[in-house]
Backbone as CSV, one residue per row, in Angstrom:
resi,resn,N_x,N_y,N_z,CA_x,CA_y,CA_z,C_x,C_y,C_z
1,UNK,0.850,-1.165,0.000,0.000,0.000,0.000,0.903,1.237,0.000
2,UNK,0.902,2.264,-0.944,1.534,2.942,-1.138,0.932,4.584,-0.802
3,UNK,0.993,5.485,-0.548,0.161,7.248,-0.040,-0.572,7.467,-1.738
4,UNK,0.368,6.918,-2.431,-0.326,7.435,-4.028,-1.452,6.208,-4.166
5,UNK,-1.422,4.955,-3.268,-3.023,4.003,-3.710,-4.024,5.104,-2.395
6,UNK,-3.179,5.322,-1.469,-4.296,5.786,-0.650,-5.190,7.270,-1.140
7,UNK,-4.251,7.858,-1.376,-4.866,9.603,-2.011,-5.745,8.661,-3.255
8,UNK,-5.625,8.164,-4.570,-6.676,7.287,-5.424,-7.725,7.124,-5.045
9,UNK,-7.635,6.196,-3.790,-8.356,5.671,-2.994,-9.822,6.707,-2.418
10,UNK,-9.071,7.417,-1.708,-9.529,8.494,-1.141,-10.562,9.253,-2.029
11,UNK,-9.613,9.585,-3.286,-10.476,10.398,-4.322,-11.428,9.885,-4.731
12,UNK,-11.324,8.825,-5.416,-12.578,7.916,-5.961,-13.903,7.613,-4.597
13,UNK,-13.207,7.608,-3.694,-14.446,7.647,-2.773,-14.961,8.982,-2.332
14,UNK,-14.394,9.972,-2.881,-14.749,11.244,-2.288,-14.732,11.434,-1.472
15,UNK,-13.938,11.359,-0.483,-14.110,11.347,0.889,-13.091,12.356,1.222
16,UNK,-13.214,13.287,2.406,-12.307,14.328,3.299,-11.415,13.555,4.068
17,UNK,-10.063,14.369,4.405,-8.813,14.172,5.064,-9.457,12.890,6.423
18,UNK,-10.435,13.687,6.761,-10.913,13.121,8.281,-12.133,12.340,8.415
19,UNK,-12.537,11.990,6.855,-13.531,11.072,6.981,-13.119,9.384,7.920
20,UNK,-14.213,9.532,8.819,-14.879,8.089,9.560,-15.007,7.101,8.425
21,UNK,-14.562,6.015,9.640,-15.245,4.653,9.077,-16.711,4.672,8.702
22,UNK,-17.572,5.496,9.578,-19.113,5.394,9.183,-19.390,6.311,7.865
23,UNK,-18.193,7.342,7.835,-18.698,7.854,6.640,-18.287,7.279,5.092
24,UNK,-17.418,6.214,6.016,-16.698,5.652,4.257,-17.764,4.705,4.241
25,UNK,-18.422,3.800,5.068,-19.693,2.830,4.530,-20.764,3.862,3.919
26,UNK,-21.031,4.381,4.536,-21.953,5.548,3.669,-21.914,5.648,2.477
27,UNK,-20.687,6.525,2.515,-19.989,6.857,1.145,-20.118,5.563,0.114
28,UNK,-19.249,4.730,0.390,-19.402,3.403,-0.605,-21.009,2.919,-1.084
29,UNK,-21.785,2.772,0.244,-23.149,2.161,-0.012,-23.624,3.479,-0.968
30,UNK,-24.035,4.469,-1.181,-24.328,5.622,-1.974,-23.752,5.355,-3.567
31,UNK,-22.129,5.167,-3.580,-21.893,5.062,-5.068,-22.102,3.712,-5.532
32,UNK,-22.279,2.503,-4.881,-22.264,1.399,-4.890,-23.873,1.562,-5.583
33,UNK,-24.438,2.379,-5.078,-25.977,2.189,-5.471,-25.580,2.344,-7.090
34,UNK,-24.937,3.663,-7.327,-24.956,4.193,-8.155,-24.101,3.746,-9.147
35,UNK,-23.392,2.565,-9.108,-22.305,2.214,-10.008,-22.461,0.645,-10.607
36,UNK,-23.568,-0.135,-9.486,-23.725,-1.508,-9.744,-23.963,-1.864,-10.715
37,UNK,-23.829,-2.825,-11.859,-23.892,-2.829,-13.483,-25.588,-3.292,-13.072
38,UNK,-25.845,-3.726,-12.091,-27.662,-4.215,-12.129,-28.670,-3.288,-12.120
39,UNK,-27.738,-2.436,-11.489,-28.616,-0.958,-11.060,-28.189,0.241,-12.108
40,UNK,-27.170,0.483,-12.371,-26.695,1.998,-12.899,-26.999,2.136,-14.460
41,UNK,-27.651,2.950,-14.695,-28.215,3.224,-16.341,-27.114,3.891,-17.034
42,UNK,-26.935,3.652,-18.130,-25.619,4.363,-19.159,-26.006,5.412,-19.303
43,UNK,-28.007,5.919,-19.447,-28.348,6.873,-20.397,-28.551,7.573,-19.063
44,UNK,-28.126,9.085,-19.606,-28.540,10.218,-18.450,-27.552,9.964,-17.171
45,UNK,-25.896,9.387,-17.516,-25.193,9.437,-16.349,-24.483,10.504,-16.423
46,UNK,-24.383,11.124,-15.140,-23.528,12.705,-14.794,-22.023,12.509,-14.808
47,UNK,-21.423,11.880,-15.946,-19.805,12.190,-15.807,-19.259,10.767,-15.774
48,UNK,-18.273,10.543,-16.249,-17.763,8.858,-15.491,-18.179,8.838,-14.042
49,UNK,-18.369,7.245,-13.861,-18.609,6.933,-12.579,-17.422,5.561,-12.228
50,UNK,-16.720,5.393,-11.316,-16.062,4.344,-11.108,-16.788,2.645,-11.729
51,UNK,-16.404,1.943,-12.012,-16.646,0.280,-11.722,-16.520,-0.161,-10.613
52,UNK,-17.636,-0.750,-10.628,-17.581,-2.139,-9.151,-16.432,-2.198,-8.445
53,UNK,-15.457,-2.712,-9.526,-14.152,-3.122,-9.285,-13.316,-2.175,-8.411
54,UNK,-13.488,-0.810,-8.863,-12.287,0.147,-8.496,-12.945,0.142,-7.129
55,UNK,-14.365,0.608,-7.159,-15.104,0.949,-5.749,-14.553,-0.307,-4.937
56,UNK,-14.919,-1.448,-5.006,-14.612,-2.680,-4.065,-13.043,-2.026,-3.570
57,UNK,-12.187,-1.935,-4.855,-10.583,-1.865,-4.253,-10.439,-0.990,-3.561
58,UNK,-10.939,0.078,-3.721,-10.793,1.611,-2.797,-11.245,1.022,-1.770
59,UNK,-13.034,0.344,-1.396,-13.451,0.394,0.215,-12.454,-0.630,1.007
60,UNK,-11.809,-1.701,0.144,-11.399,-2.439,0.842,-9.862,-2.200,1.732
61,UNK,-9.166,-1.002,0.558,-7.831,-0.739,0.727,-8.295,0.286,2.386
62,UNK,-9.140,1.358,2.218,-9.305,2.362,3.133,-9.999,1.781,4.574
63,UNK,-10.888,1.295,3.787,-11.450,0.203,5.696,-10.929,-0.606,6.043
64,UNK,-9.544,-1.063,5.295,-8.459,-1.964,6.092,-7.528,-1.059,6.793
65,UNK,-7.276,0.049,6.223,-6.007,1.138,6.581,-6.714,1.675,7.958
66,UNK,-7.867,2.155,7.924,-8.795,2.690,8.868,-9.297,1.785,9.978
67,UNK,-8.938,0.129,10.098,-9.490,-0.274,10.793,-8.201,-0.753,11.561
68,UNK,-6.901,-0.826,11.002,-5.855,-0.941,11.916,-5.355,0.434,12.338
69,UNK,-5.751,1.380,12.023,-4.905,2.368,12.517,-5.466,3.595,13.347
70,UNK,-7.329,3.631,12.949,-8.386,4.354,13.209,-7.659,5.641,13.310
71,UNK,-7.174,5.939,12.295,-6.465,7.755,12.189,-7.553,8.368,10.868
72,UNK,-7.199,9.444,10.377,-7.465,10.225,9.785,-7.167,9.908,8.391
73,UNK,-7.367,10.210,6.762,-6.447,9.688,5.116,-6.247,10.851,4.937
74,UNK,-5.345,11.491,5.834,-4.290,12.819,5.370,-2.854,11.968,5.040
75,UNK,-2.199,12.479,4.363,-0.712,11.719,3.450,-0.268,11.728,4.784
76,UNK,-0.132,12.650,5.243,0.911,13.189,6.528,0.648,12.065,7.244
77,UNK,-0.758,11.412,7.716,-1.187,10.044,8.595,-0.469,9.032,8.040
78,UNK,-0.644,8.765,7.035,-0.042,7.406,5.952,1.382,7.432,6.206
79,UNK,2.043,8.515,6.320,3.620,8.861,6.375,4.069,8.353,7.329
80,UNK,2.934,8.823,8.390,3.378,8.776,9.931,3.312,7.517,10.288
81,UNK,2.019,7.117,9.772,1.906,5.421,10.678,2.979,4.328,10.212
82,UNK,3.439,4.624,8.680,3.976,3.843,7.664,5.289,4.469,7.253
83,UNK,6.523,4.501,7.838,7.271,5.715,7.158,7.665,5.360,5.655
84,UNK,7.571,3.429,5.475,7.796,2.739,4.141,6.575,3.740,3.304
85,UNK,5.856,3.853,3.137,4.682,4.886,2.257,5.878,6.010,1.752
């Protein structure tokens, strides 16, 4: 896991420096609605939207990082907890 998968990470989920674990399930369940190939319509979509795929890799990379370390996804955190990052 590298600060450049985590900032990715981060972005694609939209999420702030100091977003919670509760706000990254949020977050995920919301685009997850919005990205599922069962659910998400091609016609009338607002902009690219991630794949399944990327979403799964982002929630999984950030609620693993977040669940051993329960800090903050500022670089400066990633640096700190990890100086290898």
């Amino acid at each position: 896991m590298t600060v450049d998968e985590m900032l990715w990470a981060r972005d694609l989920m939209g999420l702030g420096e100091r977003a919670s674990p509760a706000q990254l399930r949020a977050r995920y369940r919301e685009l997850a609605r919005r990205c599922h190939p069962d659910v998400a319509t091609v016609a009338g979509s607002a902009g690219p939207r991630p794949s399944m795929a990327e979403l799964n890799a982002a929630y999984r990379l950030l609620s693993s990082y977040m669940e051993q370390l329960e800090v903050s996804l500022t670089p400066a955190d990633f640096r700190r907890h990890d100086p290898a990052l």
